[in-house]
N, C-alpha and C positions, 0 to 999 in steps of 0.2 A: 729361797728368798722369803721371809719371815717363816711362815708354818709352811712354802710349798715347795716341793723339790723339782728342780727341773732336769733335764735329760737335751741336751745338744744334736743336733741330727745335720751335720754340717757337711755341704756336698752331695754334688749326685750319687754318690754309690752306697750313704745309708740313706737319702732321702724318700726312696719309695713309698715306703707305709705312709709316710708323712703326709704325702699328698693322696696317694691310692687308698687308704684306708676308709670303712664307711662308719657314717655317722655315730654307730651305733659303738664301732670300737676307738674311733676317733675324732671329738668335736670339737666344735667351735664353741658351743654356746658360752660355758662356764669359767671362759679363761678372756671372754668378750663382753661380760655382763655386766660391768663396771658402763656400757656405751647408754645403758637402760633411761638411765637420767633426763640423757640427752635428745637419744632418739624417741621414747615414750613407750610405754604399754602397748601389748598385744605386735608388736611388729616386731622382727631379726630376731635377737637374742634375747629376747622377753617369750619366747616361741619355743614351743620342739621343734624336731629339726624337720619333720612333715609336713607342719603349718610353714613354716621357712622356707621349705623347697618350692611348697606354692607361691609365696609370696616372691620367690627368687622367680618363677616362673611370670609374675607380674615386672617384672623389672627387664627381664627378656624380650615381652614382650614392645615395651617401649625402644629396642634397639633392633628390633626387624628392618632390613634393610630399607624398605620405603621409610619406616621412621629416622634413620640414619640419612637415609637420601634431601629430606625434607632439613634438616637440623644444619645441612650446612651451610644452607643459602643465610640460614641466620646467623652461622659463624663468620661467616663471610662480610656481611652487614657490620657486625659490631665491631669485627678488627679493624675491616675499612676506614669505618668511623673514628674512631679511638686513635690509631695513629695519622691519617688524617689532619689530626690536631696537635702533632706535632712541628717543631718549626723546621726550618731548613736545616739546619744543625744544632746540636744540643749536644749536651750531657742528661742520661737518666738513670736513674737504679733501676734493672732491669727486674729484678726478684717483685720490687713493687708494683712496678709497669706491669707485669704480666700478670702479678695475682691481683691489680684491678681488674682487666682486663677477662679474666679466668671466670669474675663472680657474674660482670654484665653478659656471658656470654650462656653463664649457668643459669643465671634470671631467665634468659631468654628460653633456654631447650630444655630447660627443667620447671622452673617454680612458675613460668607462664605468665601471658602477657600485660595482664595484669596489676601483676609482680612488677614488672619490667619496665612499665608506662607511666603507673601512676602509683605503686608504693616500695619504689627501688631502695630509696634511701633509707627510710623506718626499717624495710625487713633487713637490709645489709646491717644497719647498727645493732639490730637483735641477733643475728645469726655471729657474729663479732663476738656478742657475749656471751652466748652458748658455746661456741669454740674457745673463747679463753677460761670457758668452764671446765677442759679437760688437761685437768694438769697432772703431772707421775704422782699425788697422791691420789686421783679420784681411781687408778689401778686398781689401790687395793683398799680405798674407802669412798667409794664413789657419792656417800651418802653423808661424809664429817660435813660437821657445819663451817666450813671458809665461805668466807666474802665470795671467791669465787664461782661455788657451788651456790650459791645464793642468787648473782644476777641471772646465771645458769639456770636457774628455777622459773625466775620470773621472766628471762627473755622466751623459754619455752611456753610459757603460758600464755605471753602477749602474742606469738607467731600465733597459738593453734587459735586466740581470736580473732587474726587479721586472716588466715585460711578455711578458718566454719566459714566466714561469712563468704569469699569468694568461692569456694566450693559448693558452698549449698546456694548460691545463685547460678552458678553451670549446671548445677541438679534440675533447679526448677525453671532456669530456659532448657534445660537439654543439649547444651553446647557439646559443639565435637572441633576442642583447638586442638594445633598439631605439637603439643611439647608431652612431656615425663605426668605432670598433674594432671592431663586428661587421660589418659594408661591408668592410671591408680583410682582414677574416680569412678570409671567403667570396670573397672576390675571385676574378676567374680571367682571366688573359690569352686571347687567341683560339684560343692552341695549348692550353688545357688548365690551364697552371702556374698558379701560384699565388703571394703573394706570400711570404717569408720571414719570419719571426717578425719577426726584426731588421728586414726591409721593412715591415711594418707598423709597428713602432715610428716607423721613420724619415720612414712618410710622415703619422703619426698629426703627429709634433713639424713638419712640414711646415705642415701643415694651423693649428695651431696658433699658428705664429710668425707664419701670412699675417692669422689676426685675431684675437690678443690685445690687441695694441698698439693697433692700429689700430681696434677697437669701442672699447676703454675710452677712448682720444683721443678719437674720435668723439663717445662719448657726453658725456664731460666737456664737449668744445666746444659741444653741444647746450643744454648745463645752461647753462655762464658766458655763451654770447652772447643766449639766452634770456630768461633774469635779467636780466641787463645792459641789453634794451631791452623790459622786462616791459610798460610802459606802451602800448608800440604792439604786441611780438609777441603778451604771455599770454592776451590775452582770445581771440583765433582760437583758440588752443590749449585753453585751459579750456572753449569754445564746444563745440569739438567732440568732444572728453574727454565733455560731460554728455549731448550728444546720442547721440554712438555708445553710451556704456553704459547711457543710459535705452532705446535698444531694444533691444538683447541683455541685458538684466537683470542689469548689471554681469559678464558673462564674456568674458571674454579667450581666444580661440581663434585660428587663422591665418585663417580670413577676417574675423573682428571687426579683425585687425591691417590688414589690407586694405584695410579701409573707413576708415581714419586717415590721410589726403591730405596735411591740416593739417600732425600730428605726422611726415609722410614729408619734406613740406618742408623743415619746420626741419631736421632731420636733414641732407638734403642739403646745404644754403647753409651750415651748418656746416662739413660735408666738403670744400665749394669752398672756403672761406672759411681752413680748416687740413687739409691735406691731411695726414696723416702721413706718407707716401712723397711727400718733394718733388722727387725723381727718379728715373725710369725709363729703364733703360740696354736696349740690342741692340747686337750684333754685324754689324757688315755686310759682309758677303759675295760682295755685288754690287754694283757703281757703280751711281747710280740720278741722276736731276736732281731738283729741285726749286727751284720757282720763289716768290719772295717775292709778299708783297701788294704790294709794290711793284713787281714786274715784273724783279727781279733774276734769272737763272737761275745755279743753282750745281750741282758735282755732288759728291755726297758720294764720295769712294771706298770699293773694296774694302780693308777693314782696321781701319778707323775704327770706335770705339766712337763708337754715335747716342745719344743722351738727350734728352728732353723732360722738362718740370718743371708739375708739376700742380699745385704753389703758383704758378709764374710766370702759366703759362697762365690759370687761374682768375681773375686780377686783372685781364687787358685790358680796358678801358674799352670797345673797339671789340667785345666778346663778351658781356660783360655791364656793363648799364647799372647806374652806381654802384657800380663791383667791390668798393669798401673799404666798403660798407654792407651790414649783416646784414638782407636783404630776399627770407626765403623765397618771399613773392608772388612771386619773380621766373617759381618752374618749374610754377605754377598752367598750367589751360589755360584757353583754347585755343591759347595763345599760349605756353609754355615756351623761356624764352630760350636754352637748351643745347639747344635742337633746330634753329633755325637754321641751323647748321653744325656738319656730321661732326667729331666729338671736341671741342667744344667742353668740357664736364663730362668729367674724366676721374681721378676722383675712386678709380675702379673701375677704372684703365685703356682700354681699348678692344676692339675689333675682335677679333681673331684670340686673345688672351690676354688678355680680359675678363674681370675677378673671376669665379669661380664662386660664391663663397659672398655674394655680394651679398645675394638674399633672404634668407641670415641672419642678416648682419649687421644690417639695416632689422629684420628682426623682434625680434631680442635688446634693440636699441635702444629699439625703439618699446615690447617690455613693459616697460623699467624704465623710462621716461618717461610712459608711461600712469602705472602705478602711482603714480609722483612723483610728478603732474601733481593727481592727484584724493586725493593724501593729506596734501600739504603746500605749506607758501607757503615762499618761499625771498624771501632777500636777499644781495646781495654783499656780505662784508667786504674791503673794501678795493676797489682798482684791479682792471679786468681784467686776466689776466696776459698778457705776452708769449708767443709761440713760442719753445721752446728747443731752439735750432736746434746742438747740442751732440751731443743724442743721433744713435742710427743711427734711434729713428725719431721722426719734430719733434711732440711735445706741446708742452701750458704749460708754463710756468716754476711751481715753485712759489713762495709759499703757491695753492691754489686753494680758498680757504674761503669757503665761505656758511652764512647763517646760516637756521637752517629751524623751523618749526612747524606740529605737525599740525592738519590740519582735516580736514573731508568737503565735497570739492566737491559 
């Protein structure tokens, strides 16, 4: 693709190097540096990959299970709220419904409360045009002059004004709130430093851009393939929606969300089923071999852009029985068919650069489908929609409307 040659690494059985490989023979930075614009200097992929482990190591820390523990009671609050405010029955498009929903919840356990109270609406219309700042040119020119790279410029600039100033007021009260912006503002590398005002913004809209898109896809997917085969999935689902809340006396907390296998399911076979990142790129570094199912050996060179496709791969017949059928039973145990073979599901990535934020994505998901699940009955209007394979990252096509009314499971 223009000056770069790429190399396919499709399925689990050449996929190893892909994931297992380390840094030094196989990166991320220089097939991800096109994000630089966006996300800002000195953070991710403006980084070696040392400075980046640390700073991944700040990011972890923000997902330690008390901070996870803590983040749901907020999840829990904003869904509440939000459908709440729905009427008794309705029509909604659900792709929209939920990526509102996805950002007031992201205000809350990420960009802090602040953000969230009293300057929700300015930072969503900037963060809006920073995201419609990455279009499939900025891949491979992330710096041409378009209009779109332009508001992109100046919405990053108005953010990192509107976060010096509440940042360097939690500096100087010494605030300790419980979301993602107070992890980055305490932060501290091993020598001591710290990160930079503008470093925490940058790796705040990091963190951000890795699950926006991709919960509200998720979750949307969850809902339409759901629906769509209600007669054979919703009853597992409703089944164990009235069990899990008849013994915890309807409350929702991180280990109630834990004990939801059913609702992790669907989730999952969703995620197989539309991945939102239908490609993952590395840099390689070092020649390596790899040998097909078929007994082929090849070597990839040093130079070569590697990618795998986590829409491709999720569909082989020979990895998962019936790949084009929405069949959560598949990752039930004892038997979970993406355990079979290393990277099979890779929905999260893998190995060495495995989502971090996995548990909260499943958690975020799983409270607003709880709550759906025992508050109302849904039906598809119209067709399922397709993938649209358009954007930089593949949701449905719209319309995604269903039609819904309340009840009490």
């Amino acid at each position: 693709m223009f000056h770069k040659r790429i190399t396919f690494l499709i399925g689990p059985h050449v996929s190893e190097q892909f994931f297992k490989a380390r840094d030094a023979d196989m990166s991320q930075k220089e097939v991800y540096e096109f994000n630089v614009p966006t996300f800002g200097k000195g953070v991710v992929f403006d980084v070696d990959h040392l400075t980046r482990a640390e700073q991944f190591r700040f990011f972890a820390d923000s997902l330690k299970s008390d901070r996870l523990r803590s983040y749901v009671g907020m999840m829990v609050k904003e869904a509440e709220d939000y459908f709440g405010k729905w009427g008794e029955s309705g029509e909604v498009d659900l792709l929209d419904a939920l990526s509102e929903l996805i950002v007031l919840t992201a205000s809350r356990c990420l960009l802090g409360r602040e953000i969230r109270e009293t300057l929700f609406s300015e930072v969503t219309t900037l963060v809006h045009d920073l995201d419609k700042g990455m279009v499939p040119l900025s891949v491979f020119f992330p710096y041409a002059p378009i209009e779109a790279h332009r508001k992109r410029d100046a919405a990053r600039r108005d953010l990192a004004a509107i976060f010096d100033r509440v940042i360097q007021a939690r500096r100087e009260a010494n605030a300790h709130e419980p979301d993602v912006l107070q992890t980055f503002i305490d932060a501290r590398y091993r020598d001591g430093s710290r990160l930079t005002n503008d470093q925490v913004l940058g790796m705040l809209i990091a963190v951000l851009f890795a699950g926006q898109h991709t919960s509200s896809i998720t979750s949307t997917w969850t809902g339409l393939l759901t629906i769509a085969n209600k007669e054979r999935v919703m009853p597992t689902l409703e089944g164990e929606q009235k069990k899990v809340m008849e013994k915890h006396g309807g409350k929702i907390d991180f280990d109630v969300l834990a004990e939801m296998d059913e609702l992790h399911y669907a989730i999952k076979e969703a995620l197989r089923m539309h991945p939102p990142l239908i490609m993952l790129l590395r840099q390689c570094h070092k020649p390596f071999k790899v040998t097909t199912s078929k007994g082929k050996e090849f070597v990839v060179p040093k130079g070569h852009i590697v990618a795998t496709s986590p829409a491709f791969s999720h569909r082989l017949n020979n990895v998962f029985s019936d790949a084009d059928t929405y069949k959560p039973s598949r990752f039930r145990q004892p038997s979970p068919e993406d355990k079979e073979k290393f990277a099979s599901f890779i929905g999260f990535g893998g190995g060495r650069h495995g989502c971090m934020g996995e548990t909260f994505a499943f958690m975020q998901i799983k409270t607003i489908w709880s709550i759906l699940l025992r508050n109302f009955e849904f039906e598809l209007v119209g067709k399922l929609p397709e993938p649209d394979y358009e954007g930089m990252v593949v949701g449905p096509k719209h319309p995604c409307t269903i039609r819904y009314k309340r009840r009490k499971l």
